[in-house]
C-alpha positions in Angstrom: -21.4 -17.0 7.9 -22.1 -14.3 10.5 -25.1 -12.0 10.2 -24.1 -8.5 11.1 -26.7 -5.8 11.2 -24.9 -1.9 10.3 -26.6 1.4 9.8 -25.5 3.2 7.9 -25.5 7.5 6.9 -27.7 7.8 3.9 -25.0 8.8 2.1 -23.4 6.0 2.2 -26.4 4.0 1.4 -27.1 5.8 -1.4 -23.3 5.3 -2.4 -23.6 1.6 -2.5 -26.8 1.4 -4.4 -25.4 3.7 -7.0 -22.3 1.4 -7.4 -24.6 -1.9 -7.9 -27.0 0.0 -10.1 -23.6 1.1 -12.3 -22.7 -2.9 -12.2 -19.9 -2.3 -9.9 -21.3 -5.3 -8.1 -23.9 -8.1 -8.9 -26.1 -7.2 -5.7 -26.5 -5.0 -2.4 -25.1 -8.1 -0.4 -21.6 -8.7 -2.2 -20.7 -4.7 -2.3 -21.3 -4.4 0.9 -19.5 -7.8 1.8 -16.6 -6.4 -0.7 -16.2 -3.0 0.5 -16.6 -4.2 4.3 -13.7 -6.5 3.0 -11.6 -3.9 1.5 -11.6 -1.8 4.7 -10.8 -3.8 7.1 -7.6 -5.2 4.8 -6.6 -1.5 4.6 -5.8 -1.8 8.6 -3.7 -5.0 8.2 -0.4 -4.8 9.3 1.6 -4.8 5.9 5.4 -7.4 5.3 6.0 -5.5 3.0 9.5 -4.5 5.1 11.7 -6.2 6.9 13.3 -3.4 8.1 12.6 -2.0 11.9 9.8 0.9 12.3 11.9 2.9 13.7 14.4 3.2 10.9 14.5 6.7 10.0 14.3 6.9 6.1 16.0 9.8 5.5 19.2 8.7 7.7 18.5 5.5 5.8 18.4 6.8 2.2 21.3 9.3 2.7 23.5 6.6 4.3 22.5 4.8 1.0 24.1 7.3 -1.0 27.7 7.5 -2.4 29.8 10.2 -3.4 31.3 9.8 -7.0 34.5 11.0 -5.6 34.6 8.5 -3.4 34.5 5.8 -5.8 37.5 3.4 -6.2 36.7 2.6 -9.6 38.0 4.2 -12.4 35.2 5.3 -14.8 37.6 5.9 -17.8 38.9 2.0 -17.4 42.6 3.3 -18.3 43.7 1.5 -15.1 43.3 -2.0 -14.2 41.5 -3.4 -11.3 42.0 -6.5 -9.2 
């Protein structure tokens, strides 16, 4: 495993050992490994959509919409559909 040597503000020095002395974390080393972890997962590129980025959601959730009017269907079902 790579050694990396970080210095950090005091802060958040102080901010790690409070959250192993609360038992956040078994030791110095794994919150820091951890919270190093977290961050740099927080700048992955997400899949979450498959959609393009330059959809705009607004066109896309009004063009999503449909006017009750409009509908086809008959909501009382006294006509038959095919």
């Amino acid at each position: 495993m790579p050694e990396v040597e970080v210095s950090l503000p005091d802060r958040i020095d102080s901010e790690i050992a409070r959250l192993v002395d609360q038992g956040e974390f078994l030791n110095r080393e794994q919150a820091v490994e951890e919270l190093l972890s977290m961050g740099v997962s927080a700048y992955a590129p997400s899949d979450s959509s498959d959609e393009p980025a330059d959809e705009d959601i607004f066109t896309q959730m009004t063009d999503d919409q449909q006017d009750p009017a409009a509908r086809e269907d008959d909501p009382q079902g006294d006509e038959y559909t095919f």
